[in-house]
C-alpha positions in Angstrom: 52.6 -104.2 53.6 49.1 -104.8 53.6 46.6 -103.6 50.5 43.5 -102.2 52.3 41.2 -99.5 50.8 40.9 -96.3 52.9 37.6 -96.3 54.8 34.8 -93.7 53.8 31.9 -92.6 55.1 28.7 -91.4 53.4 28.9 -88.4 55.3 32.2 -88.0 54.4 32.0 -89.2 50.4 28.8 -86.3 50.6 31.5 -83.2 52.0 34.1 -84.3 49.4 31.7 -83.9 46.7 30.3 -80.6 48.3 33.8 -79.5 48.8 36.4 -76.9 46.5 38.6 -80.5 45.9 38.6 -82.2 43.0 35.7 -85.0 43.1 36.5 -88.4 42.8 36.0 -90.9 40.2 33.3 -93.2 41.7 33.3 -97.0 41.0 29.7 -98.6 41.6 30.5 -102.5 41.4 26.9 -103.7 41.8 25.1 -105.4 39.5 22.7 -104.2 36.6 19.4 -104.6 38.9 20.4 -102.9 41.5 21.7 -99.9 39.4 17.7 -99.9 38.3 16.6 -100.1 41.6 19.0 -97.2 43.2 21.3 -95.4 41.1 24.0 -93.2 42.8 22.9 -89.6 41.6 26.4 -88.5 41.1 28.3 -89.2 38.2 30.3 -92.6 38.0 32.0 -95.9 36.4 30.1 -99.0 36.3 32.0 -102.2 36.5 29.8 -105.2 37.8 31.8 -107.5 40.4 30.5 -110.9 38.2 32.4 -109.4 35.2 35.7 -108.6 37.6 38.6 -110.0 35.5 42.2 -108.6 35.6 41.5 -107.8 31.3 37.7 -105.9 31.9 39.1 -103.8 34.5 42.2 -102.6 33.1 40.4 -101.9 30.1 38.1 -99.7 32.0 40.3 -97.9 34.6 44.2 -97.3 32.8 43.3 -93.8 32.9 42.4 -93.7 36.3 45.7 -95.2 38.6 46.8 -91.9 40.1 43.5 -90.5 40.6 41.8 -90.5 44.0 38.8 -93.7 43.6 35.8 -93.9 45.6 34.4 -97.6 45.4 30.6 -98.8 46.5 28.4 -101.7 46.1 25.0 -102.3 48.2 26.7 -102.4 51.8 30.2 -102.3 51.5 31.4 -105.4 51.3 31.9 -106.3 48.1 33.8 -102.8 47.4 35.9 -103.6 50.0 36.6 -106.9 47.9 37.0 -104.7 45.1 39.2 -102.5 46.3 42.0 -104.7 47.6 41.4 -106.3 44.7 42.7 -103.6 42.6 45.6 -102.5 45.1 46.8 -106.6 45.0 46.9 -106.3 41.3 48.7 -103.0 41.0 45.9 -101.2 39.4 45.0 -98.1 41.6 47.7 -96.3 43.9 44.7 -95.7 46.5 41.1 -96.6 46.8 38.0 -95.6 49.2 35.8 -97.7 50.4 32.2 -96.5 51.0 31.0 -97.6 54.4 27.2 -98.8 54.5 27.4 -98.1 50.3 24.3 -97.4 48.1 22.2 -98.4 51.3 24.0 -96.2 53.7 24.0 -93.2 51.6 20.2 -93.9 50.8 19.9 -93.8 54.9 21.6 -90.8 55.5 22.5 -88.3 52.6 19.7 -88.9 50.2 16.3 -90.3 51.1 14.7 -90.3 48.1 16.9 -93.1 46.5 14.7 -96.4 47.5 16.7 -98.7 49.9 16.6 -102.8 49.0 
């Protein structure tokens, strides 16, 4: 079997959060800078993709295997890294993957958050 995160769109990842269901915990795995430049409004875990190591991110998501995970980045790309990332390695039962990322959801669902 193949370890692929699910697919997500913005407009999706914008009805589940508007929705009666229990939000998800949102991983953001870009880096410092671009946190300063556009931050996701919503609440969520930081863990930068240069300090990805099998120790750091079990240290920062043990409580969170069984939980539904939304992951995003600038595009999508490295999220998508991310993501099967954590499947290989054991450490989430299932993972989103926000198409477009920070940039799409900049785009679409909130304009005021700058786009870089």
């Amino acid at each position: 079997m193949i370890n692929i995160p699910n697919s997500l769109s913005v407009h999706g990842l914008n009805k589940w959060l508007n929705s009666n269901h229990e939000n998800p915990i949102i991983i953001d795995v870009r880096e410092d800078s671009e946190l300063e430049i556009a931050r996701f409004p919503n609440e969520f875990l930081h863990i930068p993709i240069s300090k990805v190591s099998l120790e750091y991110v079990k240290s920062r998501i043990t409580y969170v295997k069984d939980k539904k995970i939304v992951v995003l980045c600038h595009a999508g790309i490295r999220s998508y890294n991310f993501g099967k990332w954590s499947l290989d390695n054991n450490l989430v039962n299932e993972i989103w993957n926000l198409e477009e990322g920070i940039d799409g959801w900049s785009k679409y669902i909130d304009q005021t958050i700058p786009r870089y």
